[in-house]
mmCIF file of the N, C-alpha and C atoms, coordinates in Angstrom:
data_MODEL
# 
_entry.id   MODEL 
# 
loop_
_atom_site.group_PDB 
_atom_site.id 
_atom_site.type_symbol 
_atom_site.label_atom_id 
_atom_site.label_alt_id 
_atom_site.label_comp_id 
_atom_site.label_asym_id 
_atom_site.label_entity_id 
_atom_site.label_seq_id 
_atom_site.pdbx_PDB_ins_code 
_atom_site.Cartn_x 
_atom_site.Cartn_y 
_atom_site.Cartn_z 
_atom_site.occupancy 
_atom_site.B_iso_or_equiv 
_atom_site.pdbx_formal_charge 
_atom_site.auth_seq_id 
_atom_site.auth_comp_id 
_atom_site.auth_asym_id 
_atom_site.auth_atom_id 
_atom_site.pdbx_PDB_model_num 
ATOM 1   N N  . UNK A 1 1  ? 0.814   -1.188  0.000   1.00 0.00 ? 1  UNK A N  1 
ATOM 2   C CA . UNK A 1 1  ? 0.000   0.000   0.000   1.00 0.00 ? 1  UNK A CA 1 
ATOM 3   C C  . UNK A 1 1  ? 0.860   1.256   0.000   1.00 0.00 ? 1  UNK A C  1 
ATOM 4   N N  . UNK A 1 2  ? 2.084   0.851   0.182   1.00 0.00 ? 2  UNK A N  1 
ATOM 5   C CA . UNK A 1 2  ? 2.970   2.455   0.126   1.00 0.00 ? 2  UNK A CA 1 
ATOM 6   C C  . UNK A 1 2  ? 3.196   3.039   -0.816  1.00 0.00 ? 2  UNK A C  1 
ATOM 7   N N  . UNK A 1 3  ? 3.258   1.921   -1.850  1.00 0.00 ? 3  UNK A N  1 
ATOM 8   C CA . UNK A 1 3  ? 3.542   2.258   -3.161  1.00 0.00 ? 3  UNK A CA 1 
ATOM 9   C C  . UNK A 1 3  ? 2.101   3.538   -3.442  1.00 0.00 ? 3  UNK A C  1 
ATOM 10  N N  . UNK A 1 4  ? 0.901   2.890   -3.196  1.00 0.00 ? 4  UNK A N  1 
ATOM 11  C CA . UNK A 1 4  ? -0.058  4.041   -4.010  1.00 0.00 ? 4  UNK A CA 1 
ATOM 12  C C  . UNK A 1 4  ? -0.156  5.044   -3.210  1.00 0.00 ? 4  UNK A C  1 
ATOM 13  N N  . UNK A 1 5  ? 0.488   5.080   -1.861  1.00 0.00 ? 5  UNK A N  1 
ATOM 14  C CA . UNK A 1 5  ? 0.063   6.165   -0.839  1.00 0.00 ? 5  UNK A CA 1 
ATOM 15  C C  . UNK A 1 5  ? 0.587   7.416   -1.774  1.00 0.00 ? 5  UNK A C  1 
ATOM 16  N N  . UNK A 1 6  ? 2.118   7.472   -1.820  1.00 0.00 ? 6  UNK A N  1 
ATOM 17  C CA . UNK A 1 6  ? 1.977   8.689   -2.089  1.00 0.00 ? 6  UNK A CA 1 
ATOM 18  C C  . UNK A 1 6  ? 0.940   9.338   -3.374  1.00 0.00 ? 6  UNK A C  1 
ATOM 19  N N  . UNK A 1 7  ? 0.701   8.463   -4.473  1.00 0.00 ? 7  UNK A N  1 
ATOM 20  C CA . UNK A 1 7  ? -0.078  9.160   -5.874  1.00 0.00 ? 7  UNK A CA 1 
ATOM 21  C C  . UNK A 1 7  ? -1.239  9.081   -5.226  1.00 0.00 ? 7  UNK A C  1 
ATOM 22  N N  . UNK A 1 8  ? -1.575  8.755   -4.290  1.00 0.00 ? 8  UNK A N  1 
ATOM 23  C CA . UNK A 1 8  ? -3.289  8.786   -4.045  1.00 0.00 ? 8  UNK A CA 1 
ATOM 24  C C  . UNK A 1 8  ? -3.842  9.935   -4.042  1.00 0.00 ? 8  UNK A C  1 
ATOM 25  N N  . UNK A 1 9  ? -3.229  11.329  -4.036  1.00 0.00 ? 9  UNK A N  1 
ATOM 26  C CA . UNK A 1 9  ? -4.118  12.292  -4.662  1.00 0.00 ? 9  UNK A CA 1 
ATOM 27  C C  . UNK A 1 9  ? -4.321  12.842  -5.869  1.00 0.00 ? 9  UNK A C  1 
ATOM 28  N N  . UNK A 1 10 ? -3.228  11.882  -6.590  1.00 0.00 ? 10 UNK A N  1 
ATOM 29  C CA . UNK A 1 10 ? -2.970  11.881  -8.144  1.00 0.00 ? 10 UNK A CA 1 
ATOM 30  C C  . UNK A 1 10 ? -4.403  10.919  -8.908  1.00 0.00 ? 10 UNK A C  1 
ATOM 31  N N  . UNK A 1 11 ? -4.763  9.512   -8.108  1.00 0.00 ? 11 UNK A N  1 
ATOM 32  C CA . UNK A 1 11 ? -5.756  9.077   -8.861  1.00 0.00 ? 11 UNK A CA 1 
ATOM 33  C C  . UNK A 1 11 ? -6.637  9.349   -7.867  1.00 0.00 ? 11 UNK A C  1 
ATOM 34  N N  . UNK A 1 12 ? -6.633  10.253  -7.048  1.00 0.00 ? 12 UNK A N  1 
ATOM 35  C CA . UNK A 1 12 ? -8.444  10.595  -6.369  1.00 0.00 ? 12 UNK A CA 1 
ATOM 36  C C  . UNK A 1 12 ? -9.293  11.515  -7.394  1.00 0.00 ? 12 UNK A C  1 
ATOM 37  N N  . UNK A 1 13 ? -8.129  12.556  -7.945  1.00 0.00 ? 13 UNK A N  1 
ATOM 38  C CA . UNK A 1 13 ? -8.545  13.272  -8.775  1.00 0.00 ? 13 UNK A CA 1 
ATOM 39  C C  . UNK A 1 13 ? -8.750  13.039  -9.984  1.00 0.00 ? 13 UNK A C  1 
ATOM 40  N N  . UNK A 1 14 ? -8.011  12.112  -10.571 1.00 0.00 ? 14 UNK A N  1 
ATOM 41  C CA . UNK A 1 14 ? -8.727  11.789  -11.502 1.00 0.00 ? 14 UNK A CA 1 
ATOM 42  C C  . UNK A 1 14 ? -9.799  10.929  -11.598 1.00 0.00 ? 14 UNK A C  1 
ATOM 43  N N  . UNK A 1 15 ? -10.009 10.126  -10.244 1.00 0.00 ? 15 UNK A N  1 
ATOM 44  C CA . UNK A 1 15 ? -10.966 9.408   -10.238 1.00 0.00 ? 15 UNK A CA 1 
ATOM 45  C C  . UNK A 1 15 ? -12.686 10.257  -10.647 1.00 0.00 ? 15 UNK A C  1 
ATOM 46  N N  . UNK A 1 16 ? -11.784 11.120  -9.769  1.00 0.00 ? 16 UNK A N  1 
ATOM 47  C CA . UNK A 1 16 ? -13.067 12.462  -9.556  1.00 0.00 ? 16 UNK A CA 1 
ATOM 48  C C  . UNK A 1 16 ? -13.573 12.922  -11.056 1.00 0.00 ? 16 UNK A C  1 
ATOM 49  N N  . UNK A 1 17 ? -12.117 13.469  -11.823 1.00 0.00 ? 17 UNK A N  1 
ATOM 50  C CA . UNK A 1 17 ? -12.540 13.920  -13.059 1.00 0.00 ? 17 UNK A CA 1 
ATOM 51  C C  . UNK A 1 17 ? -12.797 13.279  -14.165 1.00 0.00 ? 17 UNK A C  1 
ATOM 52  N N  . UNK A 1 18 ? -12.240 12.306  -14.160 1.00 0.00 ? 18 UNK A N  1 
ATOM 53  C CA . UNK A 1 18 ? -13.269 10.737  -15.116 1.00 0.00 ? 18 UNK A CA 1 
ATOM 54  C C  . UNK A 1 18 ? -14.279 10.238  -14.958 1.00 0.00 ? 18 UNK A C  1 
ATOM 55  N N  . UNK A 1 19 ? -15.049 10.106  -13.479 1.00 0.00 ? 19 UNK A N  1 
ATOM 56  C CA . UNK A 1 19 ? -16.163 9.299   -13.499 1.00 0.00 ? 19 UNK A CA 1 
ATOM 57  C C  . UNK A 1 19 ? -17.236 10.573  -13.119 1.00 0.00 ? 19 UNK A C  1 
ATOM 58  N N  . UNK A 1 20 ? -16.936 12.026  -12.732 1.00 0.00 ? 20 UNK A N  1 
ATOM 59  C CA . UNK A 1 20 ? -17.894 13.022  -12.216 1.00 0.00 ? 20 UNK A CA 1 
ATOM 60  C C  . UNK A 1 20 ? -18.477 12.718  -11.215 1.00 0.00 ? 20 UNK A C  1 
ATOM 61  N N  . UNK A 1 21 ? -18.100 11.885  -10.381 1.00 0.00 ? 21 UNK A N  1 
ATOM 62  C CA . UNK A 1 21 ? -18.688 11.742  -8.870  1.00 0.00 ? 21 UNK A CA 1 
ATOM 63  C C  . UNK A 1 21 ? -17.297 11.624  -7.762  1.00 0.00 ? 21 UNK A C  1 
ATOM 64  N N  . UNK A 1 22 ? -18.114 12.717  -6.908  1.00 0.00 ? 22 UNK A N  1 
ATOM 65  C CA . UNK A 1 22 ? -17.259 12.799  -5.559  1.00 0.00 ? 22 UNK A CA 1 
ATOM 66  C C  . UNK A 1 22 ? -17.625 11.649  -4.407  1.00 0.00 ? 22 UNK A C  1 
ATOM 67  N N  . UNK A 1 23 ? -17.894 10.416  -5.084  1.00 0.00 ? 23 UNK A N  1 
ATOM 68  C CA . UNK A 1 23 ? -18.191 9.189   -4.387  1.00 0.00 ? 23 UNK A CA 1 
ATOM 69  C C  . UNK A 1 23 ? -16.326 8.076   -4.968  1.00 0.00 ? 23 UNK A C  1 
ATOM 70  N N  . UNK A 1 24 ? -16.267 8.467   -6.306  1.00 0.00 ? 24 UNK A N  1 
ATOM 71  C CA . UNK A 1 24 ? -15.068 7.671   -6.201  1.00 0.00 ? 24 UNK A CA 1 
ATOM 72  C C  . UNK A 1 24 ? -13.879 7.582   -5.507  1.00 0.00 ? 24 UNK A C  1 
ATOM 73  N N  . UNK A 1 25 ? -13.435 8.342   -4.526  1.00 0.00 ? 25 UNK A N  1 
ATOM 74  C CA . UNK A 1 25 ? -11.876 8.123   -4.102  1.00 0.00 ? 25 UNK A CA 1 
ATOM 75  C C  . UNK A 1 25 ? -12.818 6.799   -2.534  1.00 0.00 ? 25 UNK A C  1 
ATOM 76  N N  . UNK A 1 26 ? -14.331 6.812   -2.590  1.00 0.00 ? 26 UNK A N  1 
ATOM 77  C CA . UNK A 1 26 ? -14.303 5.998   -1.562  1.00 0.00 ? 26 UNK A CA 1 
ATOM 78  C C  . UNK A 1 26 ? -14.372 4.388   -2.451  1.00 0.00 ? 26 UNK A C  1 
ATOM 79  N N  . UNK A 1 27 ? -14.352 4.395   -3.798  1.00 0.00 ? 27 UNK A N  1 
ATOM 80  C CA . UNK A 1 27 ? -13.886 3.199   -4.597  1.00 0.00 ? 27 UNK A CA 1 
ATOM 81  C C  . UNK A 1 27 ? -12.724 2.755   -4.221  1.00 0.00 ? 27 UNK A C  1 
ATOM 82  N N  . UNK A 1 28 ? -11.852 3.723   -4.464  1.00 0.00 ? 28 UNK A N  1 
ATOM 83  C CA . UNK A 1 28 ? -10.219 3.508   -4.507  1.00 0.00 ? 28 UNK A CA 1 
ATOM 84  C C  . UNK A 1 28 ? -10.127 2.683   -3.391  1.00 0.00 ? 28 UNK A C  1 
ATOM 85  N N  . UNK A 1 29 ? -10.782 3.654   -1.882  1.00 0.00 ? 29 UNK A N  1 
ATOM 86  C CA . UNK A 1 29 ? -10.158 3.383   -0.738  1.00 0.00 ? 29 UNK A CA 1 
ATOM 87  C C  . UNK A 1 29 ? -10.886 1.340   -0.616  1.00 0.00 ? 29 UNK A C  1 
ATOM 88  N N  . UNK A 1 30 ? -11.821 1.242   -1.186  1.00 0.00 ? 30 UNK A N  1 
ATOM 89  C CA . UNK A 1 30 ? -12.256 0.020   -0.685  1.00 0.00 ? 30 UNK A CA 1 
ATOM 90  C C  . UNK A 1 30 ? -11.587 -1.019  -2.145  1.00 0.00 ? 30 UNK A C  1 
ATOM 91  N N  . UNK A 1 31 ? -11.027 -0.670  -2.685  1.00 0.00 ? 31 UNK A N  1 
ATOM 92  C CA . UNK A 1 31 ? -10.421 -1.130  -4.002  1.00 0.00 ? 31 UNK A CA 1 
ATOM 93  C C  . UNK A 1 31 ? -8.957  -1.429  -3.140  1.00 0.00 ? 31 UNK A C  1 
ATOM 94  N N  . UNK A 1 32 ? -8.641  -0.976  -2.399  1.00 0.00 ? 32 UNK A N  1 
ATOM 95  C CA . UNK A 1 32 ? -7.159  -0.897  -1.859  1.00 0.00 ? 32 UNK A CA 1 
ATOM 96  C C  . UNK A 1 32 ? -7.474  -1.544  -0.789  1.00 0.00 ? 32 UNK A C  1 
ATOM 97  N N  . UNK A 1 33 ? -8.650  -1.375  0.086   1.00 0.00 ? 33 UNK A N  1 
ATOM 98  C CA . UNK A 1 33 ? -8.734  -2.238  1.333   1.00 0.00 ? 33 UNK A CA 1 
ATOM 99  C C  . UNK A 1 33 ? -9.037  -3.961  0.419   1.00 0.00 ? 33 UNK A C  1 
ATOM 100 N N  . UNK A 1 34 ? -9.809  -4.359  -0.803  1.00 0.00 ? 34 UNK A N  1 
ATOM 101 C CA . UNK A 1 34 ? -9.575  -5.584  -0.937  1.00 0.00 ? 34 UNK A CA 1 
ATOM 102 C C  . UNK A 1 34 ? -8.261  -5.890  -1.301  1.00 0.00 ? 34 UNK A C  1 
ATOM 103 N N  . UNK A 1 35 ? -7.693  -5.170  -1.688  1.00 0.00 ? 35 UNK A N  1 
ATOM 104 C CA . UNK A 1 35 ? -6.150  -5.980  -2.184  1.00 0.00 ? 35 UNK A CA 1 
ATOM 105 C C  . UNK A 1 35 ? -4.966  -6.220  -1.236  1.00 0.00 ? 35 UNK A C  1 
ATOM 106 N N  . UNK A 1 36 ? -5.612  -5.660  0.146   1.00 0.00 ? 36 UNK A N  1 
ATOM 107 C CA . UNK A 1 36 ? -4.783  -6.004  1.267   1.00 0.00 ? 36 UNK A CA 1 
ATOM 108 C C  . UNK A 1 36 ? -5.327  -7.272  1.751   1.00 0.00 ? 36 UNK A C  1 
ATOM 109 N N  . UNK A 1 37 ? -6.914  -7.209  1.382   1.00 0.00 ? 37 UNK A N  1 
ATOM 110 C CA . UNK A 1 37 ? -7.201  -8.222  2.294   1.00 0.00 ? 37 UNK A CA 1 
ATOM 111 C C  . UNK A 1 37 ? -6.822  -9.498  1.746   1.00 0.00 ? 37 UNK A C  1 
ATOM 112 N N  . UNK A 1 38 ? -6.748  -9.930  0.141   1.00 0.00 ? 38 UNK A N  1 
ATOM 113 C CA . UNK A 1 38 ? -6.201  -11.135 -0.860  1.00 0.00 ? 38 UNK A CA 1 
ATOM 114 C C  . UNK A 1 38 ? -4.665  -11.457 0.099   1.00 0.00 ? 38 UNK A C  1 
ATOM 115 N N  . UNK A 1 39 ? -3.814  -10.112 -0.075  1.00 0.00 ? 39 UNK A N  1 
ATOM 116 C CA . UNK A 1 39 ? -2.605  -10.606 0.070   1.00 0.00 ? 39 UNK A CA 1 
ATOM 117 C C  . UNK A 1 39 ? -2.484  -11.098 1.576   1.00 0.00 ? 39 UNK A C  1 
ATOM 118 N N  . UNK A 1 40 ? -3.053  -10.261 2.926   1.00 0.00 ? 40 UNK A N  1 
ATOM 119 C CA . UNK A 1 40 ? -3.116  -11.542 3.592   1.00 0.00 ? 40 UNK A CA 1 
ATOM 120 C C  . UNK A 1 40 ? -3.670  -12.924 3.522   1.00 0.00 ? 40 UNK A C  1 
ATOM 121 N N  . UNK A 1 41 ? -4.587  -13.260 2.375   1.00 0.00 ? 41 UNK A N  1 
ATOM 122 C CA . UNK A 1 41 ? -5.189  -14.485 2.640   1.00 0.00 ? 41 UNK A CA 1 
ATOM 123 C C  . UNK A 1 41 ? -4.082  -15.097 2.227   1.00 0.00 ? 41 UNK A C  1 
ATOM 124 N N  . UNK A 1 42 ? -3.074  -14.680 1.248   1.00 0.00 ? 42 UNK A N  1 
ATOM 125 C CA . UNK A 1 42 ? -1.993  -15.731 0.941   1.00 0.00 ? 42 UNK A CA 1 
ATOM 126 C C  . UNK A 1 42 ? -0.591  -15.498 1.784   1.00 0.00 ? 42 UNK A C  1 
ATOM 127 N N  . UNK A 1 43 ? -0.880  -15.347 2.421   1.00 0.00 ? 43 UNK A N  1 
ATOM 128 C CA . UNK A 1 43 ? 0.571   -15.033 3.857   1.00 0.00 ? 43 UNK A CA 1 
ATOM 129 C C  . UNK A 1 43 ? 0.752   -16.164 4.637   1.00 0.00 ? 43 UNK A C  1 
ATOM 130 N N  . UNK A 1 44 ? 1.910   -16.738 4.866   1.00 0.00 ? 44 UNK A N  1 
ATOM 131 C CA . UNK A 1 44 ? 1.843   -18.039 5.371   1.00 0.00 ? 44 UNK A CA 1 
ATOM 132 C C  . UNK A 1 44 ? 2.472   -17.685 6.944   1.00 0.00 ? 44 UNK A C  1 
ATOM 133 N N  . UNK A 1 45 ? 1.502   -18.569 8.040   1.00 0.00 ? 45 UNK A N  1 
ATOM 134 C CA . UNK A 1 45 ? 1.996   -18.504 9.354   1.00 0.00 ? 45 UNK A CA 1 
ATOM 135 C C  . UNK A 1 45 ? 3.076   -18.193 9.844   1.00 0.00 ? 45 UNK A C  1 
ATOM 136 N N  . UNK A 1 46 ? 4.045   -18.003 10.143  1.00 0.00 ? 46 UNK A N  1 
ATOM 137 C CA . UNK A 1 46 ? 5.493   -18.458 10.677  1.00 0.00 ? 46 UNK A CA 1 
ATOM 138 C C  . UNK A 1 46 ? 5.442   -17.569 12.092  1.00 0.00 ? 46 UNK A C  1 
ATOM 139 N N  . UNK A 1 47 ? 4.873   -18.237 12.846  1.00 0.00 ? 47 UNK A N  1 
ATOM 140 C CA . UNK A 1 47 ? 5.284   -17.902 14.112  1.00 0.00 ? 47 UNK A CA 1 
ATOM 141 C C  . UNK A 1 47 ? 5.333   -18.848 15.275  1.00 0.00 ? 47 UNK A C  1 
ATOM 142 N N  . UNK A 1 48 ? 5.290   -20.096 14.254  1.00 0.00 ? 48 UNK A N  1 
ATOM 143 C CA . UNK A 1 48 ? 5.366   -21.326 15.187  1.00 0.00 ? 48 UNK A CA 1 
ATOM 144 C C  . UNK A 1 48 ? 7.181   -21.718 14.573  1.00 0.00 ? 48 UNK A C  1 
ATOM 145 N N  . UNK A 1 49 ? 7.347   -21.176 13.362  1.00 0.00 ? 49 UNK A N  1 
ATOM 146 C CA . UNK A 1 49 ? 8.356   -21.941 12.701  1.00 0.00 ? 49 UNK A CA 1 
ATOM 147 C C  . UNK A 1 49 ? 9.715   -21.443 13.860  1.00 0.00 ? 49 UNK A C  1 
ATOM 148 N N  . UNK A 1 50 ? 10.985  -23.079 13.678  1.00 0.00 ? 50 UNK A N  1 
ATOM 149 C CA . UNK A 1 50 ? 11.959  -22.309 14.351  1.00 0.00 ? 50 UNK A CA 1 
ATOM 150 C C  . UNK A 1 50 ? 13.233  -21.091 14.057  1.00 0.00 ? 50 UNK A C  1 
ATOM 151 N N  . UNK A 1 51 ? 13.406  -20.418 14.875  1.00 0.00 ? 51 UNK A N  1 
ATOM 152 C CA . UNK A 1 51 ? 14.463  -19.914 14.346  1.00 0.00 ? 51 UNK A CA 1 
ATOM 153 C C  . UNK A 1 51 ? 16.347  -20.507 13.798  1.00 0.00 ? 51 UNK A C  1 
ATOM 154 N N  . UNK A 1 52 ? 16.790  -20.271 13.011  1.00 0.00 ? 52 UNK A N  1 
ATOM 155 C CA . UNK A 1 52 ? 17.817  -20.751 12.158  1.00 0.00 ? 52 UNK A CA 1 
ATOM 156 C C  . UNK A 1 52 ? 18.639  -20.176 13.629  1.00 0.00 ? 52 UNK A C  1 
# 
């Protein structure tokens, strides 16, 4: 997510000025909350594993 933090007012606005609604940057934000939530589903445990 750091990566889009900083442009995120780069595509709020255009979100804004492409689609004409001041409802899209709350797309983005839930567009960005699923793609966190995928990549934890594929995160594997390791806090049982031992240390080297």
């Amino acid at each position: 997510m750091a990566i889009f933090g900083g442009f995120a007012q780069f595509f709020v606005t255009s979100l804004i000025v492409m689609t004409k609604s001041v409802i899209a940057p709350a797309w983005y934000v839930i567009g960005c909350g699923a793609l966190s939530v995928i990549a934890v589903a594929f995160m594997y445990e390791r806090s049982q594993d031992m240390l080297d």
